[in-house]
N, CA and C of each residue as an Amber inpcrd file, in Angstrom:
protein
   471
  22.2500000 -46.9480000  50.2570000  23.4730000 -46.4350000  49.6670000
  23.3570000 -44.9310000  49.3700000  22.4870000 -44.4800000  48.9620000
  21.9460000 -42.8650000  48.4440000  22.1100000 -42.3940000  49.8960000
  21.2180000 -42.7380000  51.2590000  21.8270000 -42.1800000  52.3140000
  22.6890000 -41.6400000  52.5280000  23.7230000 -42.5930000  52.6930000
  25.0790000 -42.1820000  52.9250000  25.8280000 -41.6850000  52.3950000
  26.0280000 -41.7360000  50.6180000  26.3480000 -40.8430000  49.8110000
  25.7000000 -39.0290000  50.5380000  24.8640000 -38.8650000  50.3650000
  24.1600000 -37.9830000  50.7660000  24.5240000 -37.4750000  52.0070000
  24.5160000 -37.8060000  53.2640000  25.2500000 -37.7870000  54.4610000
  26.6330000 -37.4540000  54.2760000  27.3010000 -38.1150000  53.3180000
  28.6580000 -38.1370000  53.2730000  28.9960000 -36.4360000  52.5020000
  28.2670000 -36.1750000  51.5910000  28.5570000 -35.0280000  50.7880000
  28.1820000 -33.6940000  51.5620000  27.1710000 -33.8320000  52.5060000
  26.3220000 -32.8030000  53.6710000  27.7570000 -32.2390000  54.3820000
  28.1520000 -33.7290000  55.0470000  29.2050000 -33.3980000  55.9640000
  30.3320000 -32.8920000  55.1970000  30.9360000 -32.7870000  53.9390000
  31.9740000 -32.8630000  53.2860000  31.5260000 -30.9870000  52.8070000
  30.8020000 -30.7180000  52.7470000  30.1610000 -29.2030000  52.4170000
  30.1660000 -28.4930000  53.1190000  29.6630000 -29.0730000  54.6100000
  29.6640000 -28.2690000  56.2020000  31.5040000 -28.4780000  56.3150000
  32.3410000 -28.9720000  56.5850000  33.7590000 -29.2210000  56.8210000
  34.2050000 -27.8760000  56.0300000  34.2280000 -28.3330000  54.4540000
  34.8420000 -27.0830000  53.6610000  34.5020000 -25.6580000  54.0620000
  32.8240000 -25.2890000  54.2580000  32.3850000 -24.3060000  54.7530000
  33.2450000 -23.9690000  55.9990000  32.9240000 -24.4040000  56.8960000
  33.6850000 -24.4970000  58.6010000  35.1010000 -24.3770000  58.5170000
  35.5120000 -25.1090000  57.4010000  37.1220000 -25.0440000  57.4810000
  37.5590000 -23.3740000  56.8150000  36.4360000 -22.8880000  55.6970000
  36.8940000 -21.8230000  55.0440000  36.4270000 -20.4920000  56.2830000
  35.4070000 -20.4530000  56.8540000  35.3060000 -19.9520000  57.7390000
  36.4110000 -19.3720000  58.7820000  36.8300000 -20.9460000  59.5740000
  37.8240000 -20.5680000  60.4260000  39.2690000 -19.8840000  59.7770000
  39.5950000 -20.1790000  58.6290000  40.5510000 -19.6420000  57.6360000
  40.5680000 -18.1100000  57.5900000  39.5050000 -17.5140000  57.2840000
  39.1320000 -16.0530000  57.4410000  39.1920000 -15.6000000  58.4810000
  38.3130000 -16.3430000  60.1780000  38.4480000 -15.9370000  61.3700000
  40.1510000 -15.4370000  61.1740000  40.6720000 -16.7710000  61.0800000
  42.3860000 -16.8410000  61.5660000  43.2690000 -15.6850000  60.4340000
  42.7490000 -15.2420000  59.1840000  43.6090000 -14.5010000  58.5700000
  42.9780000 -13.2100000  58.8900000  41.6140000 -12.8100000  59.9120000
  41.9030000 -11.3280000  60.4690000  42.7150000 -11.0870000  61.7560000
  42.5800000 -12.3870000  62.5810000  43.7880000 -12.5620000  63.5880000
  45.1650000 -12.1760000  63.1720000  45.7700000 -13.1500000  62.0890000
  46.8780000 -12.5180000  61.3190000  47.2000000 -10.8960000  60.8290000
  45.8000000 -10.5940000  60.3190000  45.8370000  -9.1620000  59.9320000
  46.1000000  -8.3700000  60.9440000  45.5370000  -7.9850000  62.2090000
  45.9470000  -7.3320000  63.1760000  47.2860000  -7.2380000  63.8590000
  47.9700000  -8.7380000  63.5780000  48.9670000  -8.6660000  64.2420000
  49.8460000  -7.7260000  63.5550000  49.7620000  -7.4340000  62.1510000
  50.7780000  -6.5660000  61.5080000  50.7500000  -5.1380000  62.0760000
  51.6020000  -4.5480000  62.2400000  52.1470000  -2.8540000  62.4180000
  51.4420000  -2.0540000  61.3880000  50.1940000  -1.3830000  62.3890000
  49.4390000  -0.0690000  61.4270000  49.8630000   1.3600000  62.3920000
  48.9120000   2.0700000  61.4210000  49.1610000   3.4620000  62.2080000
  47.6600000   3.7190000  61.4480000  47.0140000   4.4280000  62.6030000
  45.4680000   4.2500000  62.5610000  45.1130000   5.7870000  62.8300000
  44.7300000   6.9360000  62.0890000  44.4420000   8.2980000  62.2350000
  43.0920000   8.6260000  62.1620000  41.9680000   8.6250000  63.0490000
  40.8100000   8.3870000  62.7180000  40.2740000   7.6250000  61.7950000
  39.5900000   7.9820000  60.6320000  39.1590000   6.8870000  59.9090000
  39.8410000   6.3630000  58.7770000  41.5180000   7.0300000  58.6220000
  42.7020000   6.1270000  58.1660000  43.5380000   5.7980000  58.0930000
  44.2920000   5.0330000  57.9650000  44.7300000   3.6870000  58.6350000
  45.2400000   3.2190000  57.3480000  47.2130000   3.5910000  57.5380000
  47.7480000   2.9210000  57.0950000  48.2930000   1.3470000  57.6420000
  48.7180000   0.5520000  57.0130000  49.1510000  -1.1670000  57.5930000
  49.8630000  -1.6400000  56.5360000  51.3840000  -2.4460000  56.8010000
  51.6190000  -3.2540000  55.7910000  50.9350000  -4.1720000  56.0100000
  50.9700000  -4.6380000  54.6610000  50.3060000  -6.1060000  54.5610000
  51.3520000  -7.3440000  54.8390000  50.4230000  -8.2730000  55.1270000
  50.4470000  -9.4590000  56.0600000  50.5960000 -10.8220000  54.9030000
  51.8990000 -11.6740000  55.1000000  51.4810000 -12.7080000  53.0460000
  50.7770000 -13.7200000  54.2640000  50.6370000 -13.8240000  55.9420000
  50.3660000 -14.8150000  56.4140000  48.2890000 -14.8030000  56.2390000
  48.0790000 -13.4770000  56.0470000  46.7340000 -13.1960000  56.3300000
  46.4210000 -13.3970000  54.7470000  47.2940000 -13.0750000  53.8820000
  46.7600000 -13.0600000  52.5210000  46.4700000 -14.2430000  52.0210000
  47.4610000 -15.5220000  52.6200000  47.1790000 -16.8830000  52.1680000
  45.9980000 -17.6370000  52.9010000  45.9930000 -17.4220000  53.9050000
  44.4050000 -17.6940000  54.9300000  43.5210000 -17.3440000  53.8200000
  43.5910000 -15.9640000  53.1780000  42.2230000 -15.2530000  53.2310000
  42.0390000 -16.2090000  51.7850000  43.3200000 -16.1470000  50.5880000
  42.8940000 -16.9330000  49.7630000  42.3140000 -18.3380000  50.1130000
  42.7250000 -19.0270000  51.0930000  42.5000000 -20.3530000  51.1690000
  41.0140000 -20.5260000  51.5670000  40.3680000 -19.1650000  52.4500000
  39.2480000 -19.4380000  53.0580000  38.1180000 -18.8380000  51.2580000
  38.6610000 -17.8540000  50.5480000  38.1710000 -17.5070000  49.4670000
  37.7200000 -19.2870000  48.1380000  38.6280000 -19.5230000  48.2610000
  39.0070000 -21.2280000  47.6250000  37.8830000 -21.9700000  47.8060000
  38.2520000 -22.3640000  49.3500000  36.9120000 -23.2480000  50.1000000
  35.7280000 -22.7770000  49.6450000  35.7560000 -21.7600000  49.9920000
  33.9990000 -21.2400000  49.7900000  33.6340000 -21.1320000  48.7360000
  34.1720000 -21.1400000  47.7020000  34.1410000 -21.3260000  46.0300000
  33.5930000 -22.5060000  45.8230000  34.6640000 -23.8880000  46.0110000
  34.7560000 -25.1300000  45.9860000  33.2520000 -25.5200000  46.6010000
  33.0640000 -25.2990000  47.8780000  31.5910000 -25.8510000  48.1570000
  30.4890000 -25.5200000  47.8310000  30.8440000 -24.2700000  47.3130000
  29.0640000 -23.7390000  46.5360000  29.4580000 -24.2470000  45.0600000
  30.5030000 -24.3770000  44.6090000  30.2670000 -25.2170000  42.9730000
  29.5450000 -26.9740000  43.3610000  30.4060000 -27.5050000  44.5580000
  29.6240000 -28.8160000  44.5800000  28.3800000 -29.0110000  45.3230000
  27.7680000 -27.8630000  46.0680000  26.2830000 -27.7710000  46.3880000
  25.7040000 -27.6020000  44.8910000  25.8950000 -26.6920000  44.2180000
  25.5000000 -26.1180000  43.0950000  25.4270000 -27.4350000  42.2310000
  26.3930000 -28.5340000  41.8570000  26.7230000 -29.3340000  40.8060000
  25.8130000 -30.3950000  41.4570000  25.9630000 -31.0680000  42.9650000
  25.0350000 -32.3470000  43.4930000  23.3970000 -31.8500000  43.1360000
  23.7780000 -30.2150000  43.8760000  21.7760000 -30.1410000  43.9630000
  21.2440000 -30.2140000  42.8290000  21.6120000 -29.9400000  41.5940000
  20.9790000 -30.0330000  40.2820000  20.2450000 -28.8470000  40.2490000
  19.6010000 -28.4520000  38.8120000  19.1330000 -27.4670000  38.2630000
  17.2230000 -27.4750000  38.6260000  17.0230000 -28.5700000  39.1690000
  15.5870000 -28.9860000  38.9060000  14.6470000 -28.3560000  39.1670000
  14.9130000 -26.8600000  40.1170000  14.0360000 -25.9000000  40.8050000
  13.8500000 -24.6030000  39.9420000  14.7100000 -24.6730000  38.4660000
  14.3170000 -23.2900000  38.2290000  13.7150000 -23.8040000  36.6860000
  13.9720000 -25.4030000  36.2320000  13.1840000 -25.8700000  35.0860000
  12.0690000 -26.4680000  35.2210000  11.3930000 -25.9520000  36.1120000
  10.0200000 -26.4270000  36.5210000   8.9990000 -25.4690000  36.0610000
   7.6540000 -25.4610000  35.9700000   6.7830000 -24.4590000  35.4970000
   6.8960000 -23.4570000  36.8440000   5.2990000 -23.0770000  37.3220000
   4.9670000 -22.4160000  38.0010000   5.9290000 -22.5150000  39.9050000
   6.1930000 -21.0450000  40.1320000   6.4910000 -21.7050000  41.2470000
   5.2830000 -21.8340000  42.6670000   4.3970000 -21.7270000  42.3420000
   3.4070000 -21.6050000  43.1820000   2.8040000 -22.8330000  42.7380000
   2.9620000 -24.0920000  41.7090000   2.4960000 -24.9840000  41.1350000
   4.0270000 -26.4570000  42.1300000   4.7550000 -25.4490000  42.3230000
   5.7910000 -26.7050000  43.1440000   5.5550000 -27.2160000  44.5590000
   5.9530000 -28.4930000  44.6000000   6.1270000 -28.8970000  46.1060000
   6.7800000 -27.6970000  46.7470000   6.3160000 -28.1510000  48.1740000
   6.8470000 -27.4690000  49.2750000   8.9010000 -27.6190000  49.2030000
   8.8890000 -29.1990000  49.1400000  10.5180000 -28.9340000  48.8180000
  11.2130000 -28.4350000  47.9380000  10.3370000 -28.6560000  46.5720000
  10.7260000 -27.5270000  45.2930000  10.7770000 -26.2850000  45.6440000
   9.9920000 -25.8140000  46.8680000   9.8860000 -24.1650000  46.6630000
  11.4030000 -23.7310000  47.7390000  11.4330000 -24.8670000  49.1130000
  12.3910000 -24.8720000  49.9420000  13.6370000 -24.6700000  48.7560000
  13.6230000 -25.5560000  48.1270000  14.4040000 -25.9100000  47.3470000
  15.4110000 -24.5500000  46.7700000  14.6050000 -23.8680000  45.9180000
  14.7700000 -23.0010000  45.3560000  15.0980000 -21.3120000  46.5520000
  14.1890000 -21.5740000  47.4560000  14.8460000 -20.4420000  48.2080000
  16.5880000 -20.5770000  48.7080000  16.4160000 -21.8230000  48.9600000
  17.6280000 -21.6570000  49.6490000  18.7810000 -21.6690000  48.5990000
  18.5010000 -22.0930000  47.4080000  19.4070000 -21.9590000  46.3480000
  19.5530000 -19.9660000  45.9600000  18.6090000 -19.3890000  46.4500000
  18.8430000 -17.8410000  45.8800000  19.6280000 -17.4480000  47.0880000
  19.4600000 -17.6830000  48.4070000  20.4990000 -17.6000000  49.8280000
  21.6960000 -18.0220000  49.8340000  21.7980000 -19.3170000  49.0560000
  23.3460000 -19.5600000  49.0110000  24.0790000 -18.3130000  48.1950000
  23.4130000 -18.1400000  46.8250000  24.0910000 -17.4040000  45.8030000
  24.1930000 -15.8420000  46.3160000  23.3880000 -15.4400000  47.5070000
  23.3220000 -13.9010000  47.7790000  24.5490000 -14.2530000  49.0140000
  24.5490000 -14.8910000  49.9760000  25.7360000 -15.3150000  51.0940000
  26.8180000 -15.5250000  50.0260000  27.0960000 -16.6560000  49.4590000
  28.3850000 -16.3610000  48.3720000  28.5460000 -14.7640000  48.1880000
  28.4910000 -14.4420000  46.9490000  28.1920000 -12.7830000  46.5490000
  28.6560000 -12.1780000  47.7760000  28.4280000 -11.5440000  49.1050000
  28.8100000 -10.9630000  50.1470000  29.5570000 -11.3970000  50.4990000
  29.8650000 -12.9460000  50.9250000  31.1840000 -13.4730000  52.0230000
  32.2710000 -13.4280000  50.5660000  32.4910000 -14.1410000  49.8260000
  33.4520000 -14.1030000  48.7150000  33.8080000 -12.4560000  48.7880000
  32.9880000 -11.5270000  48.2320000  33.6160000 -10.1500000  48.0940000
  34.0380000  -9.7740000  49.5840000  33.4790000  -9.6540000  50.5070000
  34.3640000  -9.2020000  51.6400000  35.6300000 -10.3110000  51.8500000
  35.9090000 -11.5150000  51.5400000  36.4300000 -12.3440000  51.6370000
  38.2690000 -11.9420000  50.3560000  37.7590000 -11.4160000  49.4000000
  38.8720000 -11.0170000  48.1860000  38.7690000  -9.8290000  48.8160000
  37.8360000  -8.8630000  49.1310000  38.4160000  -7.4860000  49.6670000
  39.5950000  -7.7180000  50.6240000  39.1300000  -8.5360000  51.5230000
  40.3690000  -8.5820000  52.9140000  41.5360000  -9.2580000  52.5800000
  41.5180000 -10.0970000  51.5640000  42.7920000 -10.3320000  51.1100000
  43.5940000  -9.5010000  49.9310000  42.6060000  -8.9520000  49.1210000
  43.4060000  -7.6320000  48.2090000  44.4420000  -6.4430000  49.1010000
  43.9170000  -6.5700000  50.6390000  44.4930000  -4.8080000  51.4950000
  45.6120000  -6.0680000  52.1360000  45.9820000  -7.4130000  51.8080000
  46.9410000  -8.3050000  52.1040000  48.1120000  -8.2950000  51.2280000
  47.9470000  -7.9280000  49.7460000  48.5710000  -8.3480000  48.6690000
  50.0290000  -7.7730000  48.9900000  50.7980000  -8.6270000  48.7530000
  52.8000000  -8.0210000  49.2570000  53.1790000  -7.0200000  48.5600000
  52.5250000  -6.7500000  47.2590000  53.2500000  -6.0070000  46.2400000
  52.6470000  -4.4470000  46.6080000  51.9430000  -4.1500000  47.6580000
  51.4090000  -2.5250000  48.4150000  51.1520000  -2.5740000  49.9870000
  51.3470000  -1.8900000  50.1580000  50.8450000  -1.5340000  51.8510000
  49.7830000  -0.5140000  51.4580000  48.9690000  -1.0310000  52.3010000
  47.6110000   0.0380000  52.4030000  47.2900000   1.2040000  53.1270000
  46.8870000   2.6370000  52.3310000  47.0010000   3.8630000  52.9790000
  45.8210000   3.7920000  53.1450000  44.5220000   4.4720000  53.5660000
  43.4280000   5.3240000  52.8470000  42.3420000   4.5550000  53.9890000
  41.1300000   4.1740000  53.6490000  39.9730000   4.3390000  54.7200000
  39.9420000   2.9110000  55.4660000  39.6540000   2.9030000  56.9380000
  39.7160000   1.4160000  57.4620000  38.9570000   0.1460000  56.7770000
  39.5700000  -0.6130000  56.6220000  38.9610000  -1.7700000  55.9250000
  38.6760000  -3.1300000  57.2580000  38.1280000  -2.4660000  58.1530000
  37.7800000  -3.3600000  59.5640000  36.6250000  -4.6040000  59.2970000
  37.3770000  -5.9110000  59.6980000  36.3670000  -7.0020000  59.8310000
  35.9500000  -7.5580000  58.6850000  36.9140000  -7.0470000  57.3210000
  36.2890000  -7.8170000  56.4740000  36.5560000  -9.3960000  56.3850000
  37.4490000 -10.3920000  56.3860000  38.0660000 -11.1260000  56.5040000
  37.6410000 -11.7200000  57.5200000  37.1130000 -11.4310000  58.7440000
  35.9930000 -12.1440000  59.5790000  34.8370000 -11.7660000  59.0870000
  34.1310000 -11.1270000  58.9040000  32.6900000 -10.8640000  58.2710000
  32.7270000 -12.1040000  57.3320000  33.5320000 -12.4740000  56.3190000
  33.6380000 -13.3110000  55.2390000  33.8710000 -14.8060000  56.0630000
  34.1840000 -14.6290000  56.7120000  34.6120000 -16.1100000  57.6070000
  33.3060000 -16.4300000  58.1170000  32.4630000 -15.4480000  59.0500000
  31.2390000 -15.8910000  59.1230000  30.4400000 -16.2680000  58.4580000
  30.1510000 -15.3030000  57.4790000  29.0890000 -15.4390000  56.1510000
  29.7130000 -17.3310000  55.3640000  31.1090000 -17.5000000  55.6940000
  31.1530000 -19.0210000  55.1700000  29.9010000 -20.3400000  56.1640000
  30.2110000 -20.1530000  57.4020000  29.4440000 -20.8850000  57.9510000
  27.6700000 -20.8760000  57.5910000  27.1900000 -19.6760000  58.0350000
  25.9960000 -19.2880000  57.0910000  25.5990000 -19.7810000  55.8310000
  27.0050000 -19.8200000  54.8610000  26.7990000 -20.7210000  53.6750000
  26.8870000 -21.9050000  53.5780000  27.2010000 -22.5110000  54.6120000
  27.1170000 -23.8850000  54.7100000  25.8440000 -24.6080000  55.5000000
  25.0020000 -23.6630000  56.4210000  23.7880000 -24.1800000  56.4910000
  22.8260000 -23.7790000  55.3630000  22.8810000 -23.1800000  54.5810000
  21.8790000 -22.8360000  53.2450000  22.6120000 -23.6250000  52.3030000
  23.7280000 -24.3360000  52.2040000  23.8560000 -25.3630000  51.3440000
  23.7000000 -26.3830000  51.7310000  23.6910000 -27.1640000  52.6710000
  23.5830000 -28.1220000  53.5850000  21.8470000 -28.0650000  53.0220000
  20.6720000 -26.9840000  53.4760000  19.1950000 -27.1830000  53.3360000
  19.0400000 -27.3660000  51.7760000  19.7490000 -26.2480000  51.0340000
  19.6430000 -26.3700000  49.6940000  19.5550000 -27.8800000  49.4950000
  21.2500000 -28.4680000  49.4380000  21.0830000 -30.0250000  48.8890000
  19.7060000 -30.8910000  49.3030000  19.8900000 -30.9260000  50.8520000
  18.4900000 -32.1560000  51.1280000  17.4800000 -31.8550000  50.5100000
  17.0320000 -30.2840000  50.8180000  15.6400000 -30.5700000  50.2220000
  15.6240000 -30.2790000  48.6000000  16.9930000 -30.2480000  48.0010000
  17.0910000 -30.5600000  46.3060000  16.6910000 -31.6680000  46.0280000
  17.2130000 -32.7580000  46.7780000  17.0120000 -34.1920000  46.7580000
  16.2140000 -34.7620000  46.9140000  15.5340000 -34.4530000  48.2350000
  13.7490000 -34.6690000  48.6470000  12.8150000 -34.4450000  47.9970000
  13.2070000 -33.4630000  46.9780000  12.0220000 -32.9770000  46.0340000
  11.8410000 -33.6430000  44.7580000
């Protein structure tokens, strides 16, 4: 029964990840399609509400699955003594828990950056803001194999 629970939550973490991912891919697709005017390195564009709701939705996801990597894997890797005194999966454990939280941190902020130069209430003047909104879409997938390792070997340990 723990199996499959387990299996079931892996896959349910990789989906959200993958799904928030492609969300970002698809709201810099959106972003481009809008009417800029591009003068060396700036680049006015109205903003896009189709790219802004992607970008929130892919911002959401990626929230949502690092709180329930974060909440399943448990705390058990940083209330332990020594870390040179832990299992090998305790230590797995714990790296991949500092990778999720540094991938969050980067994909989330490029992820609210590319949807802030979205927001309806301004059009954006001033320096190119290129690829953030895919950069953040990638960095989701990335976070879903370091949460995906995080959990098992939280569990294994």
């Amino acid at each position: 029964m723990a199996r499959e629970v387990t299996i079931f939550l892996c896959l349910l973490i990789v989906v959200m990840d993958v799904t928030a991912g492609i969300l970002g891919i698809e709201a810099e697709i959106a972003q481009n399609k809008v009417k800029h005017l591009r003068l060396w390195i700036f680049e006015c564009r109205d903003p896009s509400h189709k790219a802004f709701m992607l970008g929130l939705g892919a911002a959401i996801l990626l929230s949502l699955a690092h709180v329930i990597a974060n909440m399943l894997g448990g705390c058990n890797c940083f209330c332990s003594q020594e870390l040179q005194k832990n299992s090998p999966n305790r230590q797995l454990s714990m790296a991949c828990l500092i990778l999720t939280w540094i991938v969050l941190a980067v994909g989330l902020s490029m992820l609210v950056i590319g949807t802030a130069t979205n927001n309806k209430s301004r059009g954006s003047c001033g320096f190119t803001h290129h690829h953030f909104l895919s950069i953040g879409g990638i960095l989701c997938f990335v976070h879903g194999l370091f949460c995906v390792a995080y959990y098992v070997s939280a569990t294994a340990s």
